[in-house]
N, C-alpha and C positions, 0 to 999 in steps of 0.2 A: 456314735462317730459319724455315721450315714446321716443322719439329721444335722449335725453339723457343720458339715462339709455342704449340704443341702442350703442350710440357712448361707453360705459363706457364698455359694454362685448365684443365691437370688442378691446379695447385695453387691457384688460384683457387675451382677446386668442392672440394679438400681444405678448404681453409681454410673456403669457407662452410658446409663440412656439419659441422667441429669447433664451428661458432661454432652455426650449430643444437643441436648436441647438449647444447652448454653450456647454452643454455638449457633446453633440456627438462628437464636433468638438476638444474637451481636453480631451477627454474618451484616444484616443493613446497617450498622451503626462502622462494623469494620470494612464494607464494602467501599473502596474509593477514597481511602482515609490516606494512601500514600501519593505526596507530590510534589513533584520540585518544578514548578512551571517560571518557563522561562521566556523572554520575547523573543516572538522569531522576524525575520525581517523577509519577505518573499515577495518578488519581482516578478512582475508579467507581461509578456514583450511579446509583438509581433514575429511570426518568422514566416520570409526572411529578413526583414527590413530591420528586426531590431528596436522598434519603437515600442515605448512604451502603451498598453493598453487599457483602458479605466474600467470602470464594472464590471471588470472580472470577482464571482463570487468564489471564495476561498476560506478552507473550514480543515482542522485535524477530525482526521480518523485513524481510532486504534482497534478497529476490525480486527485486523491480521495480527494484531502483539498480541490482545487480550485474552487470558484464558478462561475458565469456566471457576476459578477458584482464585482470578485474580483481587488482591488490595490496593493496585494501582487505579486512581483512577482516571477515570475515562470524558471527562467535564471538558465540552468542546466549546472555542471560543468560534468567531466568525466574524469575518469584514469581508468589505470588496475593496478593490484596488482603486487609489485615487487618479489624477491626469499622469501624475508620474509611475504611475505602474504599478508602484509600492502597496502593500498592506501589512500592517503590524497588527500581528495573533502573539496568545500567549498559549505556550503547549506545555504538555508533562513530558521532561525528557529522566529517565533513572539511568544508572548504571546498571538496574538489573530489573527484573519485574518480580515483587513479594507476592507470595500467594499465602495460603493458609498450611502450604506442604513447603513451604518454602521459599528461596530463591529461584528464578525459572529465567530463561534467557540470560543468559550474564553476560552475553552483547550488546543488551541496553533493551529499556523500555522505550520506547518512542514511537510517535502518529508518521504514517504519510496524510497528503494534501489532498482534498478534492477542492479542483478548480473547474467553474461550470460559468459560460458564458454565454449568452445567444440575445440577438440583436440582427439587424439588416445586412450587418460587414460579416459577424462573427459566429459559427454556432459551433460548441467544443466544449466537450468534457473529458475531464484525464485523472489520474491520480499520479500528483508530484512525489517521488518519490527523494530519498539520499543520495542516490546516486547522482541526481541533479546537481548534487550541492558541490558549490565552490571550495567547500571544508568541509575534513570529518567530523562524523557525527560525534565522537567522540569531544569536539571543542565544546558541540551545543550541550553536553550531557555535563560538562564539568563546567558550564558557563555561570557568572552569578544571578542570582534571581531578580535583579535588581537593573541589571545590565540592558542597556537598549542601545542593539545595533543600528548604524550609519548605514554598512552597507550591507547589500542581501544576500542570505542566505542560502535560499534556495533559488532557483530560478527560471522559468517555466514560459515556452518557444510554442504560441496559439497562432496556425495557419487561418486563414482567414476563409471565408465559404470560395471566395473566386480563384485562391490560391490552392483548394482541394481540389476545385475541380481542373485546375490547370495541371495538377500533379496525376490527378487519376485520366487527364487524356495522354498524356506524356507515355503514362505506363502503358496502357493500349496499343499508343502507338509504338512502342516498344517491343510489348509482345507479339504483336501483329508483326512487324518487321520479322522479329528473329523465326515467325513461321516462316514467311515468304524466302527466305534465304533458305530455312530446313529443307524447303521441297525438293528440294537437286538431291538428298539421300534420301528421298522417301523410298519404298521399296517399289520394282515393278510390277505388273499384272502375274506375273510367275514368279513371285514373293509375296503370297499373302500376309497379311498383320496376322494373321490368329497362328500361323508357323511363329512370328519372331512371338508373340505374345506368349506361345507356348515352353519358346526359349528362355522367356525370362523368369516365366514361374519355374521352370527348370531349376535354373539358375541362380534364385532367391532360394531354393529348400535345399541347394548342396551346399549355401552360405558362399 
C-alpha cells in the first residue's frame, strides 16, 4: 500500500512539473498574443496659444497596465506630429488585461502617451495620459479596429522654453512678494522662532 501511494506522488510531481514546463515553454508563443489595436488620433498644441506643433515625438506605453504575467500585448507603434499637430498611432485598448491567472484590471487595458520634443523653441517631455482626453476611455476601448478618427483624441498643451521661463519668473516673483508682505507678522526680538517652532512640533504630536 505504502509503495503505491509512493508510486501515485511521484507521478503526481511528474505530471505537475510536465504541466509547468508546458507553460514555460508556450509562455513566448502566449506572451503578447492578446489585441485589439485601434487608431488613436493625438493632438499637440502650443500652450498658451493653441497652435498647432510639428515634430513632436509620440509613442504608447503600457509600463504602468502591464503585469508580470500578462497576454496583453505591449507592441508600441510611433510617429511624430505633422504641421498640423496631428499623429496617428495605433494602440491595444481591452476591456480588461488577460493574464495567465486570469482577467486583471476590468477597467481596461490601455497605454499612456510619451510625448518628447526639443528643438530651439521647444524642449518637453510628459506622459499624456486619459484624463486629457476629450472622451472616455471607454469609447476607444469599444471603438472598431478599423475605425480612423477625424478628430483628436487625446490632446497634449507643450509650453515653449521662453514660456517656462516666463512662468518660473512669475512664480518667484510671487513668492517673493507674498514674503515681503509676511514680514509685518514675523515675530519680534522677544519672540524667538525656535519658541513658535517648538509650538508647532507641539502641536503636530497632540494632532
Amino acid at each position: 500500500m505504502s509503495s503505491a501511494k509512493t508510486n501515485m506522488t511521484a507521478i503526481y510531481r511528474t505530471t505537475a512539473a510536465l504541466e509547468l514546463l508546458a507553460v514555460c515553454a508556450s509562455w513566448p508563443l502566449l506572451c503578447g498574443c492578446c489585441a485589439s489595436y485601434k487608431h488613436v488620433l493625438i493632438r499637440i498644441e502650443d500652450d498658451p496659444t493653441g497652435r498647432p506643433i510639428a515634430g513632436v515625438y509620440v509613442s504608447p506605453s503600457y509600463r504602468s497596465a502591464k503585469s508580470a504575467l500578462s497576454l496583453a500585448s505591449g507592441w508600441r507603434d510611433r510617429g511624430f506630429t505633422g504641421t498640423n499637430g496631428l499623429v496617428l498611432l495605433k494602440a491595444n485598448y481591452l476591456p480588461h488585461e488577460p493574464t495567465l491567472l486570469g482577467p486583471r484590471n476590468k477597467n481596461g487595458y490601455y497605454p499612456y502617451y510619451i510625448v518628447f520634443i526639443t528643438n530651439n523653441v521647444y524642449f518637453h517631455g510628459c506622459g499624456l495620459k486619459h484624463r486629457h482626453s476629450p472622451q472616455p476611455v471607454e469609447r476607444l476601448i469599444a471603438r472598431d479596429e478599423d475605425f480612423v478618427p477625424t478628430t483628436p483624441d487625446l490632446v497634449a498643451k507643450v509650453p515653449s522654453i521662453k514660456e517656462k521661463e516666463r512662468r518660473k519668473a512669475a512664480t518667484e516673483e510671487a513668492i517673493a512678494q507674498q514674503k515681503e508682505e509676511a514680514r509685518d507678522f514675523w515675530p519680534t526680538a522677544g519672540e524667538p522662532l525656535d519658541l513658535l517652532d517648538r509650538f508647532c512640533q507641539k502641536f503636530d504630536e497632540n494632532g
